[in-house]
Backbone as CSV, one residue per row, in Angstrom:
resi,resn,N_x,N_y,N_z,CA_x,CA_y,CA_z,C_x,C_y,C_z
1,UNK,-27.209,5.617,4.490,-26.142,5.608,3.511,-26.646,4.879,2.260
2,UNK,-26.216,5.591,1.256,-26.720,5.008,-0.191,-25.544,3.717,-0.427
3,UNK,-25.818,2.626,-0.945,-25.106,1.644,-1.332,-25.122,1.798,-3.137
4,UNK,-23.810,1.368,-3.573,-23.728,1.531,-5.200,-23.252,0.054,-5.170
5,UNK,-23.656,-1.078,-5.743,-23.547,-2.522,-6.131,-23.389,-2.243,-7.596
6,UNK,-21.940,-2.722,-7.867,-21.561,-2.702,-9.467,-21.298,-4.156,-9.853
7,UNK,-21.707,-4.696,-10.328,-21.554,-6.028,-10.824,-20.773,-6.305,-11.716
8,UNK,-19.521,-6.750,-11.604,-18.669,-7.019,-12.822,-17.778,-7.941,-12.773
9,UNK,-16.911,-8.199,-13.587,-16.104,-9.485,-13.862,-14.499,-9.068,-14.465
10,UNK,-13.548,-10.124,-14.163,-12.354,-9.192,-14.598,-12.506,-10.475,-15.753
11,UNK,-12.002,-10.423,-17.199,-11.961,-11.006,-18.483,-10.551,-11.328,-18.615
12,UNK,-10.271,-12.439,-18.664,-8.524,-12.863,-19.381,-8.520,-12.571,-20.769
13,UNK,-7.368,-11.705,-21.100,-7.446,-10.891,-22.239,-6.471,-12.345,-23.130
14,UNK,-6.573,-12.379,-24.159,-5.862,-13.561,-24.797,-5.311,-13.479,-26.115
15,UNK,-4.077,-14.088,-25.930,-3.379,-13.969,-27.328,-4.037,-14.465,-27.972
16,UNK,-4.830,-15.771,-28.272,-5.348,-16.514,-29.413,-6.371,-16.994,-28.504
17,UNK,-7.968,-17.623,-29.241,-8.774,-17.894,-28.830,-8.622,-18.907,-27.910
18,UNK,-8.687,-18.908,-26.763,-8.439,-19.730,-25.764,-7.103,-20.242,-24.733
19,UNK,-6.216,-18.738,-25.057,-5.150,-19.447,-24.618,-4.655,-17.474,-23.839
20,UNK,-4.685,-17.689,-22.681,-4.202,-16.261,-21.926,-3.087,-15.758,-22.512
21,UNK,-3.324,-14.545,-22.367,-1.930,-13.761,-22.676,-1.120,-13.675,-21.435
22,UNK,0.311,-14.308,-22.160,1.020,-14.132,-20.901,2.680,-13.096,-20.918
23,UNK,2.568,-12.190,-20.611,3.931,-11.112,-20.499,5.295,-11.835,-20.776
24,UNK,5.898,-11.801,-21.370,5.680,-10.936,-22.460,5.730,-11.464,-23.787
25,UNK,4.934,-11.807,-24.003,4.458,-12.307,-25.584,3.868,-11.045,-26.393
26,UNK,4.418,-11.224,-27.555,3.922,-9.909,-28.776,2.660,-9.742,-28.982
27,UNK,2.517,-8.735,-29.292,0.999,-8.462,-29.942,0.232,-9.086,-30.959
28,UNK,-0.339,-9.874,-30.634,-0.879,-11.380,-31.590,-1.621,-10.629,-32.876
29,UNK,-1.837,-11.278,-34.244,-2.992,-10.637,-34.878,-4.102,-10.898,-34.278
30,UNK,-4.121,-11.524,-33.562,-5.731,-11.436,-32.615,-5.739,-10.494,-32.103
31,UNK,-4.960,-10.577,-31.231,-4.956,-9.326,-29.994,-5.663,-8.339,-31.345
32,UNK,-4.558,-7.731,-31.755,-5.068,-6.583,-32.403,-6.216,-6.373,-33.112
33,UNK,-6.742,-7.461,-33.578,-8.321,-7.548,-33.577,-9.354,-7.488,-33.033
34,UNK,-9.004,-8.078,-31.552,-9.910,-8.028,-30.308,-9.366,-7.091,-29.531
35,UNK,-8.491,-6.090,-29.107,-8.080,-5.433,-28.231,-7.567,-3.968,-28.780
36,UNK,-7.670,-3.549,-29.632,-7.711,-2.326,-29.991,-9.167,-1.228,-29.667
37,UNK,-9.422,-1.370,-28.832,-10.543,-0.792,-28.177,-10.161,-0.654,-26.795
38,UNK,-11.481,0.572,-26.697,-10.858,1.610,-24.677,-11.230,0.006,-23.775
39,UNK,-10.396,0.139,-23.030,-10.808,-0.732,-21.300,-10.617,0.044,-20.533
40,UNK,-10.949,-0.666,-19.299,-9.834,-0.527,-17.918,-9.514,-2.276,-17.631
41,UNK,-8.171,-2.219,-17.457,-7.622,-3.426,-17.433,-6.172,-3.731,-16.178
42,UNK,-6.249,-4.692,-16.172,-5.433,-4.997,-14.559,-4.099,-6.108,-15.008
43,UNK,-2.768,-5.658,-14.630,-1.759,-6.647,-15.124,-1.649,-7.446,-13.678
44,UNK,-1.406,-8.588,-13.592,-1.524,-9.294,-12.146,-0.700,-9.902,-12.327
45,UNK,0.326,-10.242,-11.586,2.050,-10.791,-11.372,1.216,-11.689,-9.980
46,UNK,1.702,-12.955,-10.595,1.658,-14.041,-9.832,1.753,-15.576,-10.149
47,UNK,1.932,-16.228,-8.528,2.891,-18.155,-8.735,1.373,-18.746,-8.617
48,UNK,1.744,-19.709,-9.641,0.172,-20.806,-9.529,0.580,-21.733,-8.053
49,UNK,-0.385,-21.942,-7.476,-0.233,-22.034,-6.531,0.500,-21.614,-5.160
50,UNK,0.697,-20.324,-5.299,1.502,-19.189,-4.388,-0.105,-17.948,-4.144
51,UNK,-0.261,-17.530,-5.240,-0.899,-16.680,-5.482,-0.507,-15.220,-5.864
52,UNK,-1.690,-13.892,-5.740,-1.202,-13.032,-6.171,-0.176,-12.063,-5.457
53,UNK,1.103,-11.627,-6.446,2.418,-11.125,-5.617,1.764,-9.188,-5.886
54,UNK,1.172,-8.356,-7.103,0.898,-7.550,-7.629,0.141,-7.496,-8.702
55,UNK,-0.411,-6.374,-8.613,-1.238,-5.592,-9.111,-0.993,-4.342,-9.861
56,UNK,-1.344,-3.991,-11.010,-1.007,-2.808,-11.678,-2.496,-2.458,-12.700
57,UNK,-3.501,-1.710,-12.232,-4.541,-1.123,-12.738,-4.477,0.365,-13.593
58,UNK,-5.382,0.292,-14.766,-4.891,0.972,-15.840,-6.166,1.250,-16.769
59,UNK,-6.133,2.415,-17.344,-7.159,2.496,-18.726,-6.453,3.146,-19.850
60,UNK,-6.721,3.065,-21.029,-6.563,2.970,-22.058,-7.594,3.009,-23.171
61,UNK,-7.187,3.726,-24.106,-8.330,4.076,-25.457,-8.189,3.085,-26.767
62,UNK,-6.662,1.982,-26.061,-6.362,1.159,-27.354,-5.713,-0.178,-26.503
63,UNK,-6.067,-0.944,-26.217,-5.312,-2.179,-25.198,-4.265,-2.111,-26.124
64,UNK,-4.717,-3.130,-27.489,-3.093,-3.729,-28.458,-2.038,-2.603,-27.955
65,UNK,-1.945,-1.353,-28.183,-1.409,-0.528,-28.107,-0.753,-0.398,-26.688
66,UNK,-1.599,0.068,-25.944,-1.326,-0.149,-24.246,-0.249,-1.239,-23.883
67,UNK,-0.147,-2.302,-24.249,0.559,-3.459,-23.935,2.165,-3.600,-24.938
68,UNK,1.714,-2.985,-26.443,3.073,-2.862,-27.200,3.691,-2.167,-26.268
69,UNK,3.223,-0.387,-25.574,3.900,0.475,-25.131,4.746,0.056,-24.045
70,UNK,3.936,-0.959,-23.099,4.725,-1.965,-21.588,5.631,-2.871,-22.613
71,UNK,5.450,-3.140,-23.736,6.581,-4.729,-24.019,7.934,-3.469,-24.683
72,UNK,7.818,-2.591,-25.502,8.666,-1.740,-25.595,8.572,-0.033,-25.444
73,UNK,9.073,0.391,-24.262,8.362,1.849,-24.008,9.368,2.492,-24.270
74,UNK,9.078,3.794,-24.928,10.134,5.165,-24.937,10.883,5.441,-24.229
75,UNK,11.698,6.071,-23.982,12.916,6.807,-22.837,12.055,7.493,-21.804
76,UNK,10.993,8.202,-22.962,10.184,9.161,-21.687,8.670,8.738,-21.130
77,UNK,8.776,7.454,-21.244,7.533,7.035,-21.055,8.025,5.728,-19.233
78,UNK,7.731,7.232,-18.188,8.001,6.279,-17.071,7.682,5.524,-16.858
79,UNK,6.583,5.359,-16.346,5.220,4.272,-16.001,5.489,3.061,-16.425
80,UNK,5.351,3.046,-18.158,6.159,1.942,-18.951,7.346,1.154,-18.638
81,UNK,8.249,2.294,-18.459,9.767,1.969,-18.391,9.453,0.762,-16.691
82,UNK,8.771,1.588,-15.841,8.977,1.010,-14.240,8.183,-0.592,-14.519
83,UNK,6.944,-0.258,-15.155,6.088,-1.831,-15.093,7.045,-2.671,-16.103
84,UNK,7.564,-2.249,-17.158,8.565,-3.154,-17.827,9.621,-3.864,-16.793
85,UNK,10.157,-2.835,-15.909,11.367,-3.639,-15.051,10.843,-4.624,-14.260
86,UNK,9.802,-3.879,-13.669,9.319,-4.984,-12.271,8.575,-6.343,-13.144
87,UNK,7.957,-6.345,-14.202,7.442,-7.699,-15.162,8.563,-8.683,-15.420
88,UNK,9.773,-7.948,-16.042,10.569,-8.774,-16.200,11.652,-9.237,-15.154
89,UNK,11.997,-8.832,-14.395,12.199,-9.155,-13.029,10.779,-10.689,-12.494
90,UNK,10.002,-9.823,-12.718,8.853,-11.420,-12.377,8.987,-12.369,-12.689
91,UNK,9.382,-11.902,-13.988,9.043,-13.250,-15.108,10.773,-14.231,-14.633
92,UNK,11.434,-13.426,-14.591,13.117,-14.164,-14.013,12.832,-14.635,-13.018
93,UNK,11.960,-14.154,-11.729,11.577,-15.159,-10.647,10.511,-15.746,-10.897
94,UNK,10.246,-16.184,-12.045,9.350,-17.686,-12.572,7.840,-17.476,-12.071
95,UNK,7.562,-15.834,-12.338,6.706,-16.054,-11.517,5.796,-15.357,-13.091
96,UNK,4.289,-15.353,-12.958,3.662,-15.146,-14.500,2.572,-13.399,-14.494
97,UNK,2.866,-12.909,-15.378,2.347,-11.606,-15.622,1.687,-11.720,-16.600
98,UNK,-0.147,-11.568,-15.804,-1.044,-11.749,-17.430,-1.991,-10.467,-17.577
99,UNK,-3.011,-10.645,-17.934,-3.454,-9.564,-18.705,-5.561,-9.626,-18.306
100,UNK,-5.951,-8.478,-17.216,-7.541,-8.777,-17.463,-7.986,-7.533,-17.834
101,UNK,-9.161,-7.447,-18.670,-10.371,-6.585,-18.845,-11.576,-6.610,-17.732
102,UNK,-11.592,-5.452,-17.233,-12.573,-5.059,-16.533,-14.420,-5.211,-17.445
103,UNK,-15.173,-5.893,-16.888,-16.345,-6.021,-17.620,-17.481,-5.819,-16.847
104,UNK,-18.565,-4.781,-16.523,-19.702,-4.655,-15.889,-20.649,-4.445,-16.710
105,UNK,-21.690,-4.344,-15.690,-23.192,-4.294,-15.744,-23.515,-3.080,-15.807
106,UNK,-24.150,-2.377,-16.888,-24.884,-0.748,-16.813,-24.909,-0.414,-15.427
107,UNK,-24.967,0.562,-14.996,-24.768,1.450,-13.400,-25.383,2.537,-13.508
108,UNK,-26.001,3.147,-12.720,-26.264,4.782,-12.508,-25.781,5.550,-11.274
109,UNK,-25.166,6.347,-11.343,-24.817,6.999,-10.669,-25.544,8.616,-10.621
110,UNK,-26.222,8.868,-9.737,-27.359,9.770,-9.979,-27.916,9.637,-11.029
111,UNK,-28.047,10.705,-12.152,-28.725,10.490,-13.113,-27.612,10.144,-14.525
112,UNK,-26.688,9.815,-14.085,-25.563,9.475,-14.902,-25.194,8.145,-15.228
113,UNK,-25.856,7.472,-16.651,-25.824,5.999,-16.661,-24.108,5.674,-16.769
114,UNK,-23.429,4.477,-16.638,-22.397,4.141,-16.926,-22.845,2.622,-17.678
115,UNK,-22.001,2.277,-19.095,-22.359,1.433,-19.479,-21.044,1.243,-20.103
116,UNK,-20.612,-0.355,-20.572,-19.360,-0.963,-21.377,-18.904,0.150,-22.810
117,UNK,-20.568,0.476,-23.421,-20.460,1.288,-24.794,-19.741,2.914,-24.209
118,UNK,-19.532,3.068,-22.936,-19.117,4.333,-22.647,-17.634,4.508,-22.432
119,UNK,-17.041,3.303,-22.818,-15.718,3.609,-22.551,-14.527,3.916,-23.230
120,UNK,-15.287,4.618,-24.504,-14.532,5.854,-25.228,-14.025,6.715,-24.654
121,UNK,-15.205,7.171,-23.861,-14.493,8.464,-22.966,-13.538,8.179,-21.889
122,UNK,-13.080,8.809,-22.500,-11.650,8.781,-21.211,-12.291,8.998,-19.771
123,UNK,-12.796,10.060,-19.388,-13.596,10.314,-18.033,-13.853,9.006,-17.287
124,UNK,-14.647,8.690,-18.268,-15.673,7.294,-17.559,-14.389,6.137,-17.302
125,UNK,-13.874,6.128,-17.896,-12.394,4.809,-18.183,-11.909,5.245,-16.707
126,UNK,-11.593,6.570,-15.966,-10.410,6.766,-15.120,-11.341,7.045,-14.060
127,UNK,-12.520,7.322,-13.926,-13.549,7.156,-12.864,-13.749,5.575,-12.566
128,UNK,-13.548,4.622,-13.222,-13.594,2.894,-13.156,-12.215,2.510,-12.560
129,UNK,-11.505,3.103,-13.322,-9.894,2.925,-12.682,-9.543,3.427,-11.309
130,UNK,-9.908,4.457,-11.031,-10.132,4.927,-9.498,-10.995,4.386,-8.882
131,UNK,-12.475,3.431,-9.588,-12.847,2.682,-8.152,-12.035,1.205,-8.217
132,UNK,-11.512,0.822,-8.996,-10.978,-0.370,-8.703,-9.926,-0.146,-7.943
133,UNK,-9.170,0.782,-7.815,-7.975,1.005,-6.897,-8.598,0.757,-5.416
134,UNK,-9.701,1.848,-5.456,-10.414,2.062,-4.053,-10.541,0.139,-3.492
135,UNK,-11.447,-0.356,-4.300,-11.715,-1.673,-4.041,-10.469,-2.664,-3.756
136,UNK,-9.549,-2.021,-4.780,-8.302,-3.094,-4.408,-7.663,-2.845,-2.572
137,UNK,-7.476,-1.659,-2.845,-6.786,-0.936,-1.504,-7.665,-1.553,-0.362
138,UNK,-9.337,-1.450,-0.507,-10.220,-1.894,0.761,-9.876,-3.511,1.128
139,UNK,-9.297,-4.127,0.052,-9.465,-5.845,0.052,-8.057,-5.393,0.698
140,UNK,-7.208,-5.044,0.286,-5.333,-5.243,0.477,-5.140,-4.458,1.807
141,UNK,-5.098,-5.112,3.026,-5.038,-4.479,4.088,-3.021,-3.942,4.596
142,UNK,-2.768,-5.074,4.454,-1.254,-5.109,4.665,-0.290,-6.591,3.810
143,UNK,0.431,-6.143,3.248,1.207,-7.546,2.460,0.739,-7.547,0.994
144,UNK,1.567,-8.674,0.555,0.676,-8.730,-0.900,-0.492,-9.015,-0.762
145,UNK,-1.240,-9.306,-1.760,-0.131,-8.389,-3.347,0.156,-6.976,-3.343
146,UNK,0.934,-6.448,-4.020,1.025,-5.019,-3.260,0.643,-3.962,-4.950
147,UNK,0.245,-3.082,-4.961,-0.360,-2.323,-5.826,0.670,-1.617,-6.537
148,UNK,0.755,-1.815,-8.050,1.943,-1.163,-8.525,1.501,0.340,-8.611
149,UNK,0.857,0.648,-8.611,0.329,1.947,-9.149,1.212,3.251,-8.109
150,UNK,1.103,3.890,-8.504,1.900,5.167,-7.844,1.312,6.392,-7.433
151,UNK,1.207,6.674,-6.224,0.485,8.112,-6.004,1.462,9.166,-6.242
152,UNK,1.107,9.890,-6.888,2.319,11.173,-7.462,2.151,12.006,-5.776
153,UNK,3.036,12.540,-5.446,3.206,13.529,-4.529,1.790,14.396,-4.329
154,UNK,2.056,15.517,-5.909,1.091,16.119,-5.803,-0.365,15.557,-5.745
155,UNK,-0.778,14.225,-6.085,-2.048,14.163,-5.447,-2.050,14.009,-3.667
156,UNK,-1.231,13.476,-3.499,-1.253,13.699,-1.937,-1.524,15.001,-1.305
157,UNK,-0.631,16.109,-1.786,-1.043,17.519,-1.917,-2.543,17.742,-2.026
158,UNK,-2.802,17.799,-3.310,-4.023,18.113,-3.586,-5.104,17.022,-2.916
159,UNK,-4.974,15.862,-2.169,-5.629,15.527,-1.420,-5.694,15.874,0.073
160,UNK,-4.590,16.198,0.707,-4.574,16.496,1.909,-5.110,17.900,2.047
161,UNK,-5.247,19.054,0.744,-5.752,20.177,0.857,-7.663,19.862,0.849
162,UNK,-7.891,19.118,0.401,-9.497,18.895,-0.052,-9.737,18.580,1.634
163,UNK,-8.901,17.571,1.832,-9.299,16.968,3.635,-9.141,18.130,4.481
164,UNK,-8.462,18.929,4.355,-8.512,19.990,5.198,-9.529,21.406,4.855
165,UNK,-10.162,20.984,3.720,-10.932,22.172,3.526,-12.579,21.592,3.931
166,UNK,-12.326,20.548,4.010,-14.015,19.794,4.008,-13.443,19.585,6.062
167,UNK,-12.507,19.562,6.472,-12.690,19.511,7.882,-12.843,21.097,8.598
168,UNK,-12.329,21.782,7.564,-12.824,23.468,8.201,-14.355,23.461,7.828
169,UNK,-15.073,22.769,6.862,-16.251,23.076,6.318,-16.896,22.164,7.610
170,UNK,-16.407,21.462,7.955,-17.778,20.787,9.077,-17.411,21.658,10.695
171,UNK,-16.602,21.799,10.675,-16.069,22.773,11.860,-17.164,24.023,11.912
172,UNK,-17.125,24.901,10.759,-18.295,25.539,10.265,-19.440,25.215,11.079
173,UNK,-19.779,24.151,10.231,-21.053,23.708,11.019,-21.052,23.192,12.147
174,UNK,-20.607,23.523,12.958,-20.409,23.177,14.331,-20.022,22.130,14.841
175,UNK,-19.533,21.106,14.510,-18.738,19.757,14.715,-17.411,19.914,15.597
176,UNK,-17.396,18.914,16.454,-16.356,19.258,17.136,-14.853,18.182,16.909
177,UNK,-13.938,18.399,16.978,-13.061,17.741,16.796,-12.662,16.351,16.584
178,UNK,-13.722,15.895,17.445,-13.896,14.087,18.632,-14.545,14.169,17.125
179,UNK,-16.022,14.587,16.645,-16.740,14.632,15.693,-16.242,14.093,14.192
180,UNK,-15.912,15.332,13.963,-14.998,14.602,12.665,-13.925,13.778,12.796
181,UNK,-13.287,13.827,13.970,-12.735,12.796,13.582,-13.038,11.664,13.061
182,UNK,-13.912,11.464,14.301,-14.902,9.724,13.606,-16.200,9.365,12.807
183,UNK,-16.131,10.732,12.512,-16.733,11.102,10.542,-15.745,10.716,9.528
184,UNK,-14.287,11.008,10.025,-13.242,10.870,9.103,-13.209,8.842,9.295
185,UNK,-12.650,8.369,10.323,-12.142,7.706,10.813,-13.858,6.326,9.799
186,UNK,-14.712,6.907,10.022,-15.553,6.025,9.547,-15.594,5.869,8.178
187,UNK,-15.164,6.949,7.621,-15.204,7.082,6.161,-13.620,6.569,5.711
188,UNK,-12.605,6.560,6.805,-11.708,5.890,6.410,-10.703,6.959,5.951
189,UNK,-10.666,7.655,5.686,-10.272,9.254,5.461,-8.684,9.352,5.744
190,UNK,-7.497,9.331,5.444,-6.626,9.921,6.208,-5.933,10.981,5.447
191,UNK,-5.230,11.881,5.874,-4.143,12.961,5.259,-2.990,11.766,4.886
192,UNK,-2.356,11.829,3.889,-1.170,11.317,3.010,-0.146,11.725,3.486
């Protein structure tokens, strides 16, 4: 098995030089100086000395922006509307909602470099955002913190169809039931 070691760091994003941003405070002229550029970035709801209650992982082509949209979101902007309720709800149970940037080390993935300067592209931003979920989900076995993020239906769909087309594909190749299973079961695999 090939191992991929990504080296990175989560960054406290900050209203003013040295002082965290904390939910919900406005969009600083800093911020908008330093944070108008793509991330992938993580809102974390949690008691100092309790620890972390949630998690909400995310990318974006403009943070300042990203964060106005959570402090005031549209009618039709769900996502917004839901992380707005559950933040401020937090913040009423005294509890604190701040703000990190995802930061790594150049990577290759086959012949495909990944680097910080690449996160214009949207692609690369939501390929980072999907492994941090993965990573969060592998650490978060049961209990908090619990992951705000939302699996839409249809990816469940469209995931449980991929699992069933890659278990007819090893069937194919002659694998027997017991087989994949604990091909699946090792890889961690389940139908939704």
């Amino acid at each position: 098995m090939n191992i991929l070691e990504i080296t990175h760091r989560w960054a406290d994003v900050q209203s003013a030089q040295g002082y965290n941003y904390l939910y919900p405070t406005v969009v600083s002229p800093y911020m908008k100086e330093q944070y108008c550029r793509p991330v992938v970035y993580r809102w974390m709801v949690w008691t100092p000395g309790y620890g972390i209650h949630a998690y909400y992982v995310g990318e974006t082509d403009n943070l300042a922006r990203r964060i106005q949209q959570c402090l005031r979101p549209g009618k039709t902007q769900a996502t917004n509307l839901r992380l707005k309720a559950y933040f401020d709800e937090a913040v009423n149970q005294k509890q604190q909602v701040e703000l990190q940037s995802l930061v790594f080390e150049p990577f290759q993935v086959n012949k495909v470099s990944l680097t910080m300067e690449l996160l214009g592209h949207t692609h690369i931003r939501r390929i980072l955002e999907n492994l941090v979920l993965v990573w969060l989900d592998a650490e978060i076995s049961s209990g908090p913190p619990i992951i705000l993020n939302r699996v839409l239906e249809q990816d469940k769909e469209r995931s449980n169809r991929r699992i069933d087309s890659a278990l007819s594909s090893l069937k194919q190749l002659g694998l027997t039931d017991e087989q994949t299973g604990r091909l699946l079961e090792k890889l961690k695999i389940t139908q939704a």
